[in-house]
C-alpha positions in Angstrom: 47.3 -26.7 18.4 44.6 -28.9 18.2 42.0 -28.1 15.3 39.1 -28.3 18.0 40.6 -26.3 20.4 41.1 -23.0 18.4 37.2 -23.9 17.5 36.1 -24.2 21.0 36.4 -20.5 22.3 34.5 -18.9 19.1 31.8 -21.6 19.9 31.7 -20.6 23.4 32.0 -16.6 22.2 28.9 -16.8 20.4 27.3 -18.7 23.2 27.9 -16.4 25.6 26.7 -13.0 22.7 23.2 -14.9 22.0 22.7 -15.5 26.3 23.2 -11.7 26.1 20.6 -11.2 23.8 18.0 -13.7 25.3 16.3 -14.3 28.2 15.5 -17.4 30.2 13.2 -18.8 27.9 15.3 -18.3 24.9 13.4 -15.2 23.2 15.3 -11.9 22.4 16.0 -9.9 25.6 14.2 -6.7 26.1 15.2 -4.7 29.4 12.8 -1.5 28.8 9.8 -3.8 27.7 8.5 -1.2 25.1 8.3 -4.4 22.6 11.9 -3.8 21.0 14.7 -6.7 21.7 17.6 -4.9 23.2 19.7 -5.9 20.0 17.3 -3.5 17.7 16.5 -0.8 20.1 18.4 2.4 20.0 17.5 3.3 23.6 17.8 -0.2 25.3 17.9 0.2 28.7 14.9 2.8 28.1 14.4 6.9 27.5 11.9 9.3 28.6 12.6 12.4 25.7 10.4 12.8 23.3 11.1 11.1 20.0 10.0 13.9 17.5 11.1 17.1 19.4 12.0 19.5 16.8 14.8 21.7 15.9 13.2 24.2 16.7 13.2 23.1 20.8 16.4 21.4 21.0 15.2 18.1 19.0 16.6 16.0 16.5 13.2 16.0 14.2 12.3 17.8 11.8 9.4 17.6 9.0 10.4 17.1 5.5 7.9 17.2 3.4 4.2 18.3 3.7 1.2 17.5 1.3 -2.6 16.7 1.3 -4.6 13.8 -0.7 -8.4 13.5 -1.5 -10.4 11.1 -0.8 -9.3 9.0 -4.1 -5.7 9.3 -3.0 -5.0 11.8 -5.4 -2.3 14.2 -4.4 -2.9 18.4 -4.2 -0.1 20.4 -2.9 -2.5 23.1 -2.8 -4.3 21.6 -0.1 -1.3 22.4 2.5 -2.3 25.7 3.6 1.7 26.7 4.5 4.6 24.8 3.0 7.6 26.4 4.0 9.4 24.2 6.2 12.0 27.1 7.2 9.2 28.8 9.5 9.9 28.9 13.7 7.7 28.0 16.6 6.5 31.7 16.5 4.6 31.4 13.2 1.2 30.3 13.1 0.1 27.5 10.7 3.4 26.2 9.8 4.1 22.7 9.2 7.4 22.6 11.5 5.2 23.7 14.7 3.5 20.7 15.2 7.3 19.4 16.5 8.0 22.1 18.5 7.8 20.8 22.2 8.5 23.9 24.0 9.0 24.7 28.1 8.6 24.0 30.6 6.8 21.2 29.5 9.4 19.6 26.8 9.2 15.9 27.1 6.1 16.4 28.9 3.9 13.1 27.8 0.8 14.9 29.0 1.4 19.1 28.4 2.2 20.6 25.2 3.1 24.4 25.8 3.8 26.7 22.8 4.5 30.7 22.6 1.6 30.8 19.8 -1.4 29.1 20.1 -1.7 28.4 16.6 1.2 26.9 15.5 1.3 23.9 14.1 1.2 22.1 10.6 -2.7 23.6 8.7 -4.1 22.2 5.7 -7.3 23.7 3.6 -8.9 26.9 3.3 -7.1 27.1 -0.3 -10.5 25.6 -2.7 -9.5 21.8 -1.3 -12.5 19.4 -0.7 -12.1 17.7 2.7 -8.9 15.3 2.4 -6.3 14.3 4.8 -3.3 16.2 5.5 0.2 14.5 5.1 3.6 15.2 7.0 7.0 13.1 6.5 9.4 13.8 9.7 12.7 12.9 10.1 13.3 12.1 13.5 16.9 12.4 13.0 17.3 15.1 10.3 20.5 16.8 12.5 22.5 14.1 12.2 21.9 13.2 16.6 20.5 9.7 15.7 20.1 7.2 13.5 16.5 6.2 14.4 14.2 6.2 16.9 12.3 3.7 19.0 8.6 4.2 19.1 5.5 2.4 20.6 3.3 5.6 21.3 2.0 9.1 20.1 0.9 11.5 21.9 -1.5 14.0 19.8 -2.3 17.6 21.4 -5.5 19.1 19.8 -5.2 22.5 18.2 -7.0 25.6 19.5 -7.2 27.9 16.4 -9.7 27.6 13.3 -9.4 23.9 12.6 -8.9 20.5 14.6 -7.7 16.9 13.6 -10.4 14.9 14.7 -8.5 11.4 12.8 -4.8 10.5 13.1 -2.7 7.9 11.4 1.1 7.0 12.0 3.6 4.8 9.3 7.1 4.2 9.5 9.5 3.6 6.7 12.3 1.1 6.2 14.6 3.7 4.7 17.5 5.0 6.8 19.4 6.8 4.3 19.6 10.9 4.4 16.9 11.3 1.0 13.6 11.3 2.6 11.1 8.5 0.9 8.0 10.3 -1.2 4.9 10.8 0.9 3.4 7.9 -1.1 6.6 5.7 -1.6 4.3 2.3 -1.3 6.9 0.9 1.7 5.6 3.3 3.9 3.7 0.7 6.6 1.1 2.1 9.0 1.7 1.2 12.4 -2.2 1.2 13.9 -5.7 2.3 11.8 -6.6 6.0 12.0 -7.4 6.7 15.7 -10.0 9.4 16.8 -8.2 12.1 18.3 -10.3 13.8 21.6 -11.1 17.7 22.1 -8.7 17.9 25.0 -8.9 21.3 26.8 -6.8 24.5 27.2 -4.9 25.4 29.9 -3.7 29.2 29.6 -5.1 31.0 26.5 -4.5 28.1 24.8 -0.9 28.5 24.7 -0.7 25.5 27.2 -2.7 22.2 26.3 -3.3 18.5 28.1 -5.1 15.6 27.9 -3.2 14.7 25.0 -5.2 11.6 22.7 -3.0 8.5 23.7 -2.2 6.8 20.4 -0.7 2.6 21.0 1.6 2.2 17.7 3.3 -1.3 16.7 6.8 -1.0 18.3 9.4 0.2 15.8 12.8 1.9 15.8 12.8 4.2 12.0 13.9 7.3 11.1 11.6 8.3 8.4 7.6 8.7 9.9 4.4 9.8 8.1 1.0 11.4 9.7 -1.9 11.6 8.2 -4.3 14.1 9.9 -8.7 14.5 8.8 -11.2 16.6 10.3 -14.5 15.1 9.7 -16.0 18.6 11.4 -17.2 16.6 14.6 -15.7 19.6 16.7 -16.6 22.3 14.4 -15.1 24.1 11.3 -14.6 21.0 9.0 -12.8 23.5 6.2 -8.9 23.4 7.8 -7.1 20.3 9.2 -4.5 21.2 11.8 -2.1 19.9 14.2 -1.4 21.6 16.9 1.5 19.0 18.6 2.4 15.1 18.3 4.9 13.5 20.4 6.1 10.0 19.9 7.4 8.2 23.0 9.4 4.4 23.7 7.4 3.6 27.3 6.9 0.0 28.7 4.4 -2.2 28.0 2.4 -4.9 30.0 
């Protein structure tokens, strides 16, 4: 056979694989429009769960590590008021109940419903100066992903003794099973801190909306940070806490 002709059809395969990839105008095809080419995107064709539902509700996420750093950047564990990361929906002030989506409202961009008004990850109250409050999640800490695609959070305010009035979101390049350190210096932060509103209570609190709308850079990770302040706007400046964050893949403009 002619040298050019057993050529000709791996020429015309990769033709036709990079026309799959790439629109009309030659850039990387991307059918849900969240700002992740089809090629990279875990959920291509688009997905409407939430990205950081915990164990706890059925999820794949879980937190990993949690910590607290002063104003310097100096680390103090004992600025995380509860560290056990074993801890349910049902307790109050735990780190892992800031993932727990719970019905009816799982998935729910806009409601965050939990059996216990205060659960959710709580720094201070243990002789800390005012700091910011760290959490490492993996989104796929059961083993039901690999990563996650991400444009958006979704940050329910917490109806207890404390609020996060500031919010910040990273992603890391790591996609191994060892979580990076809290302060491993890949993590990159995908928007500046972002005021998080008062939001309001429906239902003793155990039901809240009006969720503070965070835009992040598109990404597909595994491994996220949050770093959550309380500058005291909304009262009780002493504890940082964090009632509920969803993260969400939705189209853009």
């Amino acid at each position: 056979m002619n040298a050019s002709r057993r050529i000709l059809p791996l020429f015309v395969g990769l033709a036709l694989l990079s026309a799959c990839n790439s629109d009309s105008t030659g850039t990387a095809a991307d059918s849900d429009h969240d700002g992740i080419a089809d090629v990279d995107d875990p959920n291509p064709n688009g997905a409407t769960f939430n990205r950081l539902n915990g164990t706890f509700t059925g999820g794949d996420a879980s937190v990993v590590a949690i910590t607290w750093y002063d104003g310097n950047g100096d680390e103090d564990t004992d600025g995380a008021y509860e560290t056990l990361l074993t801890e349910d929906c049902s307790q109050s002030w735990y780190p892992q109940g800031t993932l727990c989506d719970e019905s009816p409202t799982t998935d729910d961009p806009d409601v965050s419903t939990k059996t216990t008004q205060h659960s959710g990850a709580t720094w201070g109250g243990n002789g800390a100066e005012l700091g910011t409050g760290v959490l490492v999640v993996d989104a796929c800490e059961t083993g039901g992903c690999a990563a996650v695609d991400v444009n958006e959070g979704r940050v329910f305010q917490m109806f207890s003794d404390g609020k996060t009035t500031h919010i910040r979101f990273y992603a890391h390049p790591e996609m191994g099973d060892t979580p990076p350190a809290w302060d491993d210096p890949a993590w990159r932060p995908l928007g500046d801190f972002a005021v998080v509103d008062s939001a309001e209570t429906v239902g003793a609190a155990t039901t809240v909306d009006m969720p503070t709308v965070v835009s992040l850079t598109p990404t597909v990770s595994r491994y996220f940070r949050i770093d959550a302040q309380n500058d005291g706007r909304y009262g009780d400046p002493d504890y940082i806490e964090l009632r509920s964050v969803k993260m969400f893949a939705v189209a853009l403009p």
